[in-house]
N, C-alpha and C positions, 0 to 999 in steps of 0.2 A: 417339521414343515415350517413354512418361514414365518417369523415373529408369531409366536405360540405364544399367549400371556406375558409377559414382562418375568411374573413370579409364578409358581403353581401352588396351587394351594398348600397349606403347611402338611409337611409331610407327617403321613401316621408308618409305625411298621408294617412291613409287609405282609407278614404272617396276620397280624392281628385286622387289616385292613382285606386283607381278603377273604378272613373268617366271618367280618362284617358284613360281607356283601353277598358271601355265599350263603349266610344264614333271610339271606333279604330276598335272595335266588336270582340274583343283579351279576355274581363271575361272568365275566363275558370272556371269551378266548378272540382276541381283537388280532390283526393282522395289517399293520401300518406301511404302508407303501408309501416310500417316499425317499429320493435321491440325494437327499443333502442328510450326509451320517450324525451332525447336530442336531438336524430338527427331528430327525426318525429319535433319536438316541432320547431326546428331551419329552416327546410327544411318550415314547414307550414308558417312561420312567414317571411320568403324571400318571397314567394309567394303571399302573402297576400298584400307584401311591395309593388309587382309589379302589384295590380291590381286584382288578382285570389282570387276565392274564395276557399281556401283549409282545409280539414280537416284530421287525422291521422284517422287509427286502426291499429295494436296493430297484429294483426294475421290473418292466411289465410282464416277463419271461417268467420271472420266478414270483411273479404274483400268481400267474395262471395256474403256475404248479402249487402255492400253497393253498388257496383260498377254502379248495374244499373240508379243510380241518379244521375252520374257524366258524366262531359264528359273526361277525360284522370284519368289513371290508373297509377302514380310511383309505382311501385312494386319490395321491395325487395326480393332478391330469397331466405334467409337464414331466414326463419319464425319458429315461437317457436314450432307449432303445425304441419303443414303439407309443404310439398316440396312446394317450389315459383313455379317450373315450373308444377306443377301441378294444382298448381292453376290458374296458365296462361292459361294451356290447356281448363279449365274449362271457364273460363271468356270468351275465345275466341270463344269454343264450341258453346256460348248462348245469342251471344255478338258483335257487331260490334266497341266498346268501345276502343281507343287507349290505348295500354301498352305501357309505355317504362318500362324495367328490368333494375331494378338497384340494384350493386351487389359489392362484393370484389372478385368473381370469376371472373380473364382477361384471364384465359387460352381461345385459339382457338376455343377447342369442348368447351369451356362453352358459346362463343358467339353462336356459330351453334347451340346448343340445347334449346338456350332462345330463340333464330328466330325462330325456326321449332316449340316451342312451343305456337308461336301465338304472341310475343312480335314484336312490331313495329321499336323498336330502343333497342339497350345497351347499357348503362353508368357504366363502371368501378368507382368504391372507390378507390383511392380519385380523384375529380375531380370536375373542377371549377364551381361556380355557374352561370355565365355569359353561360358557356358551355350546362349548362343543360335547360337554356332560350329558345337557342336557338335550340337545341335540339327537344324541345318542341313546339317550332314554326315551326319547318322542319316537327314534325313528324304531326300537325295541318294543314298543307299546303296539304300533302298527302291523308289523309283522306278522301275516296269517302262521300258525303251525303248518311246519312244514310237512307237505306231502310227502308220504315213501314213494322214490323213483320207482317205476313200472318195472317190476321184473321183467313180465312177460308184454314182450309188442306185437301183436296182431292188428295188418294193414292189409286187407284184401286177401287174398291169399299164403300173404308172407307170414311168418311166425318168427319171432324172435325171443329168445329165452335169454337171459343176460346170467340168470346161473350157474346153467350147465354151456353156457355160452355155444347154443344151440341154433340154426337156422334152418325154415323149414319151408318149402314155392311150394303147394299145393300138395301137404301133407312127405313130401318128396328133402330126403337130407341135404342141404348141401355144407360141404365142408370147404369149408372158410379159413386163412390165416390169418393170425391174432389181430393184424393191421387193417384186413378187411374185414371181418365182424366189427370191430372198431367203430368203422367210417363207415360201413352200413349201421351200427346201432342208434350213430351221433343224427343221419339222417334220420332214420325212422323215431326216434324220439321227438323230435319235431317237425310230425306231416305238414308239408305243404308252405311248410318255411324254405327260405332261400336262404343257404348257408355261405358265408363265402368264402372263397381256395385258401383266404390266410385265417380264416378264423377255422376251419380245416385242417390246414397245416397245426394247428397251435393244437387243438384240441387231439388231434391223432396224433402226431409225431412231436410237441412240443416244440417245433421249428417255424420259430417267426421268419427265418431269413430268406429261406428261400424263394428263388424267383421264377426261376425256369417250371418249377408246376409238373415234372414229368413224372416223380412219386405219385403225385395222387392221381394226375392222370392214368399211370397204369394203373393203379390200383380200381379207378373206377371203372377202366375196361374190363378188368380182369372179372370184378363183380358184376357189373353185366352180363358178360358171359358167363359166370356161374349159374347167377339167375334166370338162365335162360329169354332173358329181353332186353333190350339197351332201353325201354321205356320205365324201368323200372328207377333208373337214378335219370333226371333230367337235367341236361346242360342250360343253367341261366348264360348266356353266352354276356363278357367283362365284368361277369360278377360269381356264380360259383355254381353250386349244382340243389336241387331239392330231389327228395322220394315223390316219384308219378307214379303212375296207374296203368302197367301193360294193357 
């Protein structure tokens, strides 16, 4: 990320620096998002210094897809392919995972919109490496333990098993493709949220690009009609769909 410390701290071995940290129970498995292959490459390699396990990507696409293996998310905001804080919104949507944002954006509403986005902490460009340690450790201190995701979703009538990736409208089967259990799960995981078609798209099919919308559109018809009620997924109409209440 741009201007990271001048120097990083004096380097220890790897081995022996991350036997230090494992014994302290500080390993962090870190996931560095950020576009510029010097500063990801330099940011990875302090972290590495200090014990963590860290690896880069490159864009907000393949952030989505890693994050879930990690435990802390460096995230920059100014990504090649889709807004940072969209993709924060995204992570956080599906996600108990710590962000810190980190950015060359220090204006005021740009800190307010990276918090509101679901970021844990902000770290301004440029800024020292010691800083973002600790940082790091503040924002790890925080952190509630994580909840186990719900196996089982029971909303009214509906039942949803995510094991046997089972659904179930008033004790009644319905069989589902892989795509739509999916994108009914993502819904009913967060009642009464309004999701939107590209944070949808990203989460069901990995596909930021698309514009046209007629993948999920079928797909939400077709679960409607499985479901037996179109009130069951609700159209926020220029913004995306939430689970209602036949």
């Amino acid at each position: 990320m741009h201007s990271v410390a001048h120097h990083l701290d004096r380097p220890s071995p790897p081995v022996v620096a991350e036997r230090a940290a494992a014994s302290s129970g500080r390993v962090l498995r870190v996931l560095v998002v950020e576009s510029e292959k010097q500063a990801a490459d330099t940011l990875v390699e302090g972290l590495r210094r200090h014990g963590h396990r860290a690896k880069s990507v490159a864009t907000g696409v393949q952030a989505l897809q890693a994050h879930r293996s990690v435990d802390l998310v460096l995230l920059d905001l100014d990504l090649p392919d889709l807004d940072g804080l969209e993709v924060c919104r995204v992570i956080r949507a599906t996600s108990e995972t710590p962000i810190i944002a980190v950015t060359a954006r220090g204006g005021e509403l740009d800190r307010v919109l990276g918090l509101q986005a679901g970021s844990d902490d902000y770290v301004v460009k440029p800024y020292g490496f010691r800083e973002l340690l600790a940082r790091i450790e503040a924002v790890m201190r925080r952190v509630r333990p994580r909840r186990p995701a719900a196996r089982v979703i029971t909303y009214g009538s509906l039942r949803i098993d995510a094991d046997t990736r089972e659904t179930r409208v008033n004790g009644r089967r319905v069989e589902l493709t892989r795509k739509e259990f999916d994108l009914l799960h993502l819904l009913a995981s967060q009642p009464g949220a309004v999701l939107s078609r590209r944070q949808l798209m990203m989460q069901v099919w990995d596909d930021a690009w698309s514009r046209q919308g007629r993948t999920l559109d079928t797909h939400v018809s077709s679960l409607r009609g499985k479901l037996g009620s179109s009130s069951w997924i609700v159209t926020i109409r220029g913004v995306g769909f939430r689970l209602g209440h036949p």
